[in-house]
C-alpha positions in Angstrom: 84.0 54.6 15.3 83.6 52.7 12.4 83.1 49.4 14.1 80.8 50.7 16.5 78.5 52.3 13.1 78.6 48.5 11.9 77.6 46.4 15.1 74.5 49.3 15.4 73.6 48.8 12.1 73.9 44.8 12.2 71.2 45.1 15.6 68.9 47.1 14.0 69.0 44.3 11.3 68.3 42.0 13.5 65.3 43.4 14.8 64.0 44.0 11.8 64.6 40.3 10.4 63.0 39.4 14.3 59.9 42.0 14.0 59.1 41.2 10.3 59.3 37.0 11.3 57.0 37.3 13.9 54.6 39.6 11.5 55.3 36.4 9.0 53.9 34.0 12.1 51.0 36.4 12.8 50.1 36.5 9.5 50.6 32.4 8.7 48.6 31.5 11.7 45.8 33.8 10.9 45.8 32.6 7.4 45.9 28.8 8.4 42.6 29.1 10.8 40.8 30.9 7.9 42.0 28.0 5.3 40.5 25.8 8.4 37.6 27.7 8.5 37.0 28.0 4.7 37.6 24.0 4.2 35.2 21.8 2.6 33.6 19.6 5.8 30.8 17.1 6.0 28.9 15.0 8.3 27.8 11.4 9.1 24.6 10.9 8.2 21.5 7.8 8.6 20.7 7.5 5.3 19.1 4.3 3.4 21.6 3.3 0.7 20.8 1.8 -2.6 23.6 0.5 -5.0 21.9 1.1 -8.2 22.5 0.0 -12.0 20.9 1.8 -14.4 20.2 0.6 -18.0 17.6 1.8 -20.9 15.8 -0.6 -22.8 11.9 -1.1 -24.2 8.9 -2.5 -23.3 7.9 -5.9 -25.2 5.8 -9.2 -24.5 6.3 -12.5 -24.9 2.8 -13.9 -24.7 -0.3 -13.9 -26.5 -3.9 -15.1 -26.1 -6.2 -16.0 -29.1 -10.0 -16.7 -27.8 -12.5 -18.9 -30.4 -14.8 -20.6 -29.5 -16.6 -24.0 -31.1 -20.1 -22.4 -32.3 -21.6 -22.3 -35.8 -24.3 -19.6 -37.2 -24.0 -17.5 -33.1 -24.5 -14.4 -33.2 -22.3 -11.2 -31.7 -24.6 -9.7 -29.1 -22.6 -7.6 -26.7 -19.4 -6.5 -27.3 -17.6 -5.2 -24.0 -14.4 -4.2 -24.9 -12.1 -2.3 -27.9 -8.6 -3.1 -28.6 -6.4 -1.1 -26.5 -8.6 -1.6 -23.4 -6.8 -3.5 -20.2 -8.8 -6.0 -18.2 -8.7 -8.5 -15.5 -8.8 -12.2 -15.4 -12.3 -13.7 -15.2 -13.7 -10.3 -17.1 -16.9 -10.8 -19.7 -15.6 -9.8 -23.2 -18.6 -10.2 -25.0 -21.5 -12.3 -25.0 -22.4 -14.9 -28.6 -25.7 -15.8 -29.1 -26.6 -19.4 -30.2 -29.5 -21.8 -30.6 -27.1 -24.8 -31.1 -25.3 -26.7 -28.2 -22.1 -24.4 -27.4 -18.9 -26.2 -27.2 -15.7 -25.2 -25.1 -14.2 -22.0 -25.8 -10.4 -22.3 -26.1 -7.1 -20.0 -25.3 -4.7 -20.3 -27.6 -1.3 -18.9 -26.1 1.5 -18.1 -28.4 4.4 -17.2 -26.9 6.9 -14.5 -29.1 10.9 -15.2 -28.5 13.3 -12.5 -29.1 14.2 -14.5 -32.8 11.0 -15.3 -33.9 7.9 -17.2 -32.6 6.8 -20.0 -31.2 3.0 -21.8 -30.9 2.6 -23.3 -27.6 -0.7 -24.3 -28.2 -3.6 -24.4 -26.0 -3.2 -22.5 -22.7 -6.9 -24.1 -21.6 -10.7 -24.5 -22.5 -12.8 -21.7 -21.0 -16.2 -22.4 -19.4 -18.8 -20.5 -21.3 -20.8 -19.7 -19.2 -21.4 -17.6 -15.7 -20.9 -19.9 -12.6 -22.4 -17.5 -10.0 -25.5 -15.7 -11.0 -27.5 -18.6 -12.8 -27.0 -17.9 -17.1 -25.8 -21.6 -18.0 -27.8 -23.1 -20.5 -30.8 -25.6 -19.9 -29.3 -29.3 -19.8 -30.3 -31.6 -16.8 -26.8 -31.5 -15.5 -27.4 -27.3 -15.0 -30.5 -27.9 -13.5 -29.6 -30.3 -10.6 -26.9 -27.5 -9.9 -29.4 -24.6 -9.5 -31.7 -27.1 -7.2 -28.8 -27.5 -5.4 -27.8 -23.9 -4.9 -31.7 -23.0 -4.1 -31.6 -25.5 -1.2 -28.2 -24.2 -0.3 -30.2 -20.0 -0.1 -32.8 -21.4 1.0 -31.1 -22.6 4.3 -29.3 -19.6 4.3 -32.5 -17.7 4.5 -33.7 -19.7 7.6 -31.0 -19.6 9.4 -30.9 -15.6 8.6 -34.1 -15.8 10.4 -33.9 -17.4 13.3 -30.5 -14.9 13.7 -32.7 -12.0 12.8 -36.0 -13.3 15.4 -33.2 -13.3 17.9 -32.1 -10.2 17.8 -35.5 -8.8 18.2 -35.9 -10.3 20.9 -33.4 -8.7 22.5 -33.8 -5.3 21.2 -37.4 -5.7 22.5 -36.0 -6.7 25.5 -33.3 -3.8 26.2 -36.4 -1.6 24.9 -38.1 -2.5 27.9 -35.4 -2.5 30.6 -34.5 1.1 29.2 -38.5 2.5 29.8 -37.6 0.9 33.3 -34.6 2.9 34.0 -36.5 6.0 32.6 -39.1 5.7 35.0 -37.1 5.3 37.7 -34.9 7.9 36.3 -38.1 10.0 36.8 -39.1 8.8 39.9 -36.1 9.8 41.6 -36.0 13.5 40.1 -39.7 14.3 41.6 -38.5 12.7 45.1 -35.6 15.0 44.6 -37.7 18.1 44.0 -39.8 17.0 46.6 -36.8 16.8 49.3 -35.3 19.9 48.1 -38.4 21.9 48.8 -38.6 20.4 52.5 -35.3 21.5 53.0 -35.7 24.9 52.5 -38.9 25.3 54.3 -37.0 23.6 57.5 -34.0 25.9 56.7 -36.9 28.7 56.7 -37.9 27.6 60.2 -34.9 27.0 61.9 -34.5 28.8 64.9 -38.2 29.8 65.6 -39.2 26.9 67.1 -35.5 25.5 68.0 -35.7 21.9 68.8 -38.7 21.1 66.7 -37.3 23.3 63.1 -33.8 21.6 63.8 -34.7 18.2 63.8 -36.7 18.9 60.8 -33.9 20.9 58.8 -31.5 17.8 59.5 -34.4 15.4 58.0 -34.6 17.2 55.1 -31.2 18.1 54.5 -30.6 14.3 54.8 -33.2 13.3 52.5 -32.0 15.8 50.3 -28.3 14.4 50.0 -30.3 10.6 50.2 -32.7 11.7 47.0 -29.4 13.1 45.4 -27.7 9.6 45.3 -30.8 7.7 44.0 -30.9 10.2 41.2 -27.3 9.8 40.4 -28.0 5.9 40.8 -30.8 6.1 38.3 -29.3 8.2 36.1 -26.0 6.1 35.4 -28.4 3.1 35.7 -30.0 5.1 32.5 -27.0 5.2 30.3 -26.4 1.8 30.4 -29.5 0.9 29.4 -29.8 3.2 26.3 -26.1 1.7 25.4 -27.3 -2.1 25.7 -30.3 -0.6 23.6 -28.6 1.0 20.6 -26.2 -2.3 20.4 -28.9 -4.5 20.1 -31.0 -2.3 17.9 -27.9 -2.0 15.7 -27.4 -5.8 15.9 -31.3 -6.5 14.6 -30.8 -3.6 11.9 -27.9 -5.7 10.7 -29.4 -9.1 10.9 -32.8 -7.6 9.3 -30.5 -7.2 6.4 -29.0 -10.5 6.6 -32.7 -11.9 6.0 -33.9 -9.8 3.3 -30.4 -9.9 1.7 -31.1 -13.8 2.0 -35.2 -14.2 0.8 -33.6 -12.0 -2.3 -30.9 -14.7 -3.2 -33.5 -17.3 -2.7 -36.2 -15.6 -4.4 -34.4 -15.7 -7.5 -32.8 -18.9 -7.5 -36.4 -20.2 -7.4 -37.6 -17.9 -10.6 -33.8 -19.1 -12.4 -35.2 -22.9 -11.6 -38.5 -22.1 -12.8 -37.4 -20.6 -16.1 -34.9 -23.0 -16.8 -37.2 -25.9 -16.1 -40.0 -24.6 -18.5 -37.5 -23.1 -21.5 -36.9 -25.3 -24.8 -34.1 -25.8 -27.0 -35.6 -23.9 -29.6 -34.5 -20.9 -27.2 -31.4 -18.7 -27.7 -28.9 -19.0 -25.3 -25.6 -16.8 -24.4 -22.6 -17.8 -24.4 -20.0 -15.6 -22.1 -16.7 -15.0 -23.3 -14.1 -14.3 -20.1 -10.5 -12.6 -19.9 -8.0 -15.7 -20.0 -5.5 -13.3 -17.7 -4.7 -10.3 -16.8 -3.9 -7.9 -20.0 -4.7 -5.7 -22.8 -6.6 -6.4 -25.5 -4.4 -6.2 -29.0 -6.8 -7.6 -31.5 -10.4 -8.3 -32.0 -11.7 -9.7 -34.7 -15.7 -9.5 -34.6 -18.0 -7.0 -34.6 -21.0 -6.4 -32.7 -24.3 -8.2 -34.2 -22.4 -9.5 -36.6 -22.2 -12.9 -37.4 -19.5 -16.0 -36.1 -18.7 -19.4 -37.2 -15.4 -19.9 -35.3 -12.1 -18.0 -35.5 -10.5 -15.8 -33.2 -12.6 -13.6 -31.2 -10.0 -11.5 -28.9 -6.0 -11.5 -29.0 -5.0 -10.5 -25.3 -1.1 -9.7 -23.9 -1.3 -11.3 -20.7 0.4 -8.9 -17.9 2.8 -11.9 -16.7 4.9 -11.8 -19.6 5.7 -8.0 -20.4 9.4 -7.8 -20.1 12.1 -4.9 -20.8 14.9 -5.6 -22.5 18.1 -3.6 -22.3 21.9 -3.8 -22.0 23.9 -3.4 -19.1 27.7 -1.8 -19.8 29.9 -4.2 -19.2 31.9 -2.2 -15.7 28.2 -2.5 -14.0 27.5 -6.2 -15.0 29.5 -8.2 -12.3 26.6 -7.7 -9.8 23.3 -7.9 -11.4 21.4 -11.8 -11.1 18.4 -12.9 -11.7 15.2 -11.6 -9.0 16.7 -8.4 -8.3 14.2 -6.0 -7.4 14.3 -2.8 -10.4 12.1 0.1 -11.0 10.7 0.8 -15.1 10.5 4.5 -15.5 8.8 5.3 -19.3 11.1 7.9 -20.8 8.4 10.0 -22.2 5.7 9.7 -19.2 8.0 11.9 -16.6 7.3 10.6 -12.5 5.5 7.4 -13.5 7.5 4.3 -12.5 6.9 0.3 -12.7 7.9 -1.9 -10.2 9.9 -5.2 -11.9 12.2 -7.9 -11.3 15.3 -8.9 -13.2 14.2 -12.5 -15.1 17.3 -13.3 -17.1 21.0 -12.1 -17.2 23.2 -13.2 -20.5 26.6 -14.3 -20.3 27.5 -12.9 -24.2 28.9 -9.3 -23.9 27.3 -7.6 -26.8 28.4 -4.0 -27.0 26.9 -4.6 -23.1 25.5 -7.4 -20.9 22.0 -8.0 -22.5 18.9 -8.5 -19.7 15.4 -9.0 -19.2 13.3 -7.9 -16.5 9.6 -8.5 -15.7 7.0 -6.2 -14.9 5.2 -6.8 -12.0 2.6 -3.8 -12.5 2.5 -2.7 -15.6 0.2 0.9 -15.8 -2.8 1.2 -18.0 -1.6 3.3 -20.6 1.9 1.3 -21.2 2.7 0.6 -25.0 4.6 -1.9 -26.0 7.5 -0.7 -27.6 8.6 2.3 -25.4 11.8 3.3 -24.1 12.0 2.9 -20.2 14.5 3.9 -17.8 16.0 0.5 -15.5 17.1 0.9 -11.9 18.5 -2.4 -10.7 18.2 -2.4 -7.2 22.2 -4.6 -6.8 22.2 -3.9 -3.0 20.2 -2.0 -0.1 21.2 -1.2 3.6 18.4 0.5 5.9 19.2 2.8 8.6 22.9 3.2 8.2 25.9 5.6 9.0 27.4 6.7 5.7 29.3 9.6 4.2 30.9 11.2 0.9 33.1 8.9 -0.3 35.8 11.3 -0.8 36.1 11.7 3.3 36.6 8.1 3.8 40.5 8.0 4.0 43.1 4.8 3.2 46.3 4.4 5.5 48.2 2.6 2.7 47.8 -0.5 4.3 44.7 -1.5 3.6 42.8 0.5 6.5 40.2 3.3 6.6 39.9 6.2 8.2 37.8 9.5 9.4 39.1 13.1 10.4 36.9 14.2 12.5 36.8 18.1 13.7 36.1 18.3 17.6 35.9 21.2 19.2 38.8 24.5 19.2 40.8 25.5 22.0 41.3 28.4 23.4 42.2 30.2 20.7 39.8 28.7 18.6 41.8 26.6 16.5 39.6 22.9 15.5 41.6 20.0 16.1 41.6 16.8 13.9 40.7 13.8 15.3 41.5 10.3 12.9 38.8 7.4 13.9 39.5 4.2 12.1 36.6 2.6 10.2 35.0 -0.2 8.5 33.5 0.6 4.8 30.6 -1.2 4.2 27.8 -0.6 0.7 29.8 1.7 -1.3 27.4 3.4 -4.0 28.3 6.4 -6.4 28.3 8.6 -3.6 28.3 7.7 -0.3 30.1 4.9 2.1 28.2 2.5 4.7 30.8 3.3 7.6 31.0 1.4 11.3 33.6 1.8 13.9 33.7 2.9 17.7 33.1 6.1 18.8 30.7 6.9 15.6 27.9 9.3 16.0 25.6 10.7 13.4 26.2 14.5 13.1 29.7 14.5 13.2 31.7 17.1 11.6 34.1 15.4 8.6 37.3 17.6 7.3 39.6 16.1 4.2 
């Protein structure tokens, strides 16, 4: 009896132990395929990746132009610009006023070194005066170059005309064939009015007198159909006509202002030669002072009306030699050289950005790698002396497959790999696929990745 209690109790042990084990299955499967679900996933993407280095430093220049000119007792008649005020090569400054023979005017560059300065001297000797629009002052050497540049418009104008005479002609021309085509045009309308109105008087008669109203319905009905395709004829004839026109009535409008354009030019070369030829040297001439370079102005040292016997006139900071200089941290350092593409960003101008190139890279660590790099367009309102925000472009790769970096996976032997998710099974369980891969441009984020079987969009587990 006793034994019999004890092996009943031991089974219903055992099914207990067996029920609550497969509840403990259940229960770890379930849990495992919402851990599955609930996993952290991500996908291969095409993305453009940028290994950056980013640095802060400040804006500074290394160049400066001083403008004087060789002239005693001129005067300060126009003054075009203010210090602060960018401008291009080849822009008018100010205008001096002079009875006396104007010598050169010279740029001075000095060029400013992080230690100190040093005086290149003269960058070049500017020509006073304006080249293109006829303001040089009276010598005989001037004069033989407006003559030359009257004969020059004055050809121009001539040959403007003949081009423009031509023209007309043909305008006149297409004018004519067009009032042709219109008539004709017209012409073939009436005789289709005309036909039309036959027609129906036949169609009207048809079948009181048989033979006679037939042979007459079948005229018209012809004519009709006849008169219909001259129209169509005339009209298409038409529109080509009115197209030739307008093309060569454009053409003469253009050349018309070719020739007027060209008696202007040549009109006033002649009153520049005539003035020239009668002035004295008793007159006041100008002389024209011109940008040395692309800048902004830092320093002027005249005033308007007032009076000059040499010095400087402008101080300019030429746009080729703004620089940044910063410091690179010593763990970012092995990859940045010389002509590597950056952006400037000003720290207290949010969104606006300068493009630049790194110029110089020093060997000396000093708490960081110090650099230099170039700005290529510097804005309007920069000022020297701000802080600015470096990206280093290091490296670039267009159109690539790339992902998290935490997804790319090493075997322990040196090789990479992906875990891809495919697709459940029946019971809707994912599976895991590994695909081996090549990692190409790693940057803080993402890995450049290439292997077989890659597709973008692919679902990524850990």
């Amino acid at each position: 009896m006793a034994r019999g209690l004890r092996r009943c109790l031991a089974g219903l042990l055992a099914a207990v132990v067996a029920f609550s084990g497969m509840g403990m299955y259940q229960y770890v499967r379930n849990d495992k395929h919402v851990l599955d679900a609930e996993a952290k996933t991500a996908k291969i993407q095409r993305k453009t990746l940028k290994k950056k280095v980013v640095a802060e430093g400040r804006i500074s220049g290394m160049s400066t132009y001083y403008v004087s000119a060789d002239m005693k007792n001129a005067k300060v008649k126009e003054m075009w610009v203010k210090k602060g005020d960018r401008v291009k090569k080849g822009d008018i400054l100010a205008i001096m006023e002079t009875t006396k023979e104007n010598g050169p005017v010279h740029i001075y560059k000095r060029t400013t070194m992080l230690k100190g300065s040093t005086d290149n001297g003269p960058a070049n000797e500017q020509d006073n005066s304006l080249k293109d629009d006829g303001t040089k002052e009276n010598t005989p050497k001037n004069n033989i170059y407006i003559e030359k540049r009257l004969a020059d418009v004055k050809s121009k104008e001539v040959s403007a005309k003949r081009t423009m005479d031509k023209a007309k002609k043909a305008k006149d021309s297409a004018e004519r064939e067009l009032d042709v085509a219109g008539r004709e045009l017209e012409d073939a309308m009436g005789a289709l009015v005309d036909a039309e109105q036959e027609y129906v008087k036949a169609k009207s008669y048809l079948g009181e007198i048989k033979d006679t109203s037939s042979q007459d319905y079948e005229k018209a009905k012809n004519s009709v159909k006849t008169c219909g395709q001259k129209m169509t004829k005339a009209n298409a004839i038409m529109v080509l006509k009115k197209n030739a026109y307008k093309i060569a009535k454009d053409k003469y409008n253009n050349e018309t202002y070719t020739y007027e354009d060209a008696q202007q030019k040549h009109s006033n070369a002649e009153s520049d030669l005539k003035v020239r030829k009668t002035s004295t040297s008793g007159v006041k001439k100008n002389c024209y002072i011109k940008a040395p370079a692309d800048g902004i102005i830092t320093g002027v040292y005249v005033e308007r009306s007032s009076r000059y016997d040499g010095g400087d006139i402008f101080a300019l900071k030429g746009d080729e030699d703004y620089k940044v200089t910063a410091k690179v941290k010593s763990a970012n350092i092995r990859g940045v050289c010389p002509k590597m593409k950056a952006t400037l960003a000003v720290s207290e101008k949010d969104g606006q950005e300068m493009k630049g190139e790194v110029r110089d890279v020093s060997p000396v660590e000093e708490n960081g790698y110090p650099i230099e790099v170039s700005v290529k367009e510097p804005s309007r309102d920069m000022q020297l002396g701000a802080k600015v925000k470096v990206t280093i472009i290091e490296k670039e790769r267009d159109d690539v497959l790339a992902v998290p970096a935490e997804y790319v996976m090493d075997d322990g032997c040196g090789n990479s790999y992906i875990k891809v998710l495919e697709d459940g099974d029946s019971e809707g369980v994912e599976k895991v696929k590994k695909i081996a891969v090549k990692k190409g441009l790693i940057t803080d984020y993402y890995v450049e990745i290439s292997g077989t079987g890659l597709q973008e969009g692919m679902k990524l587990t850990k």
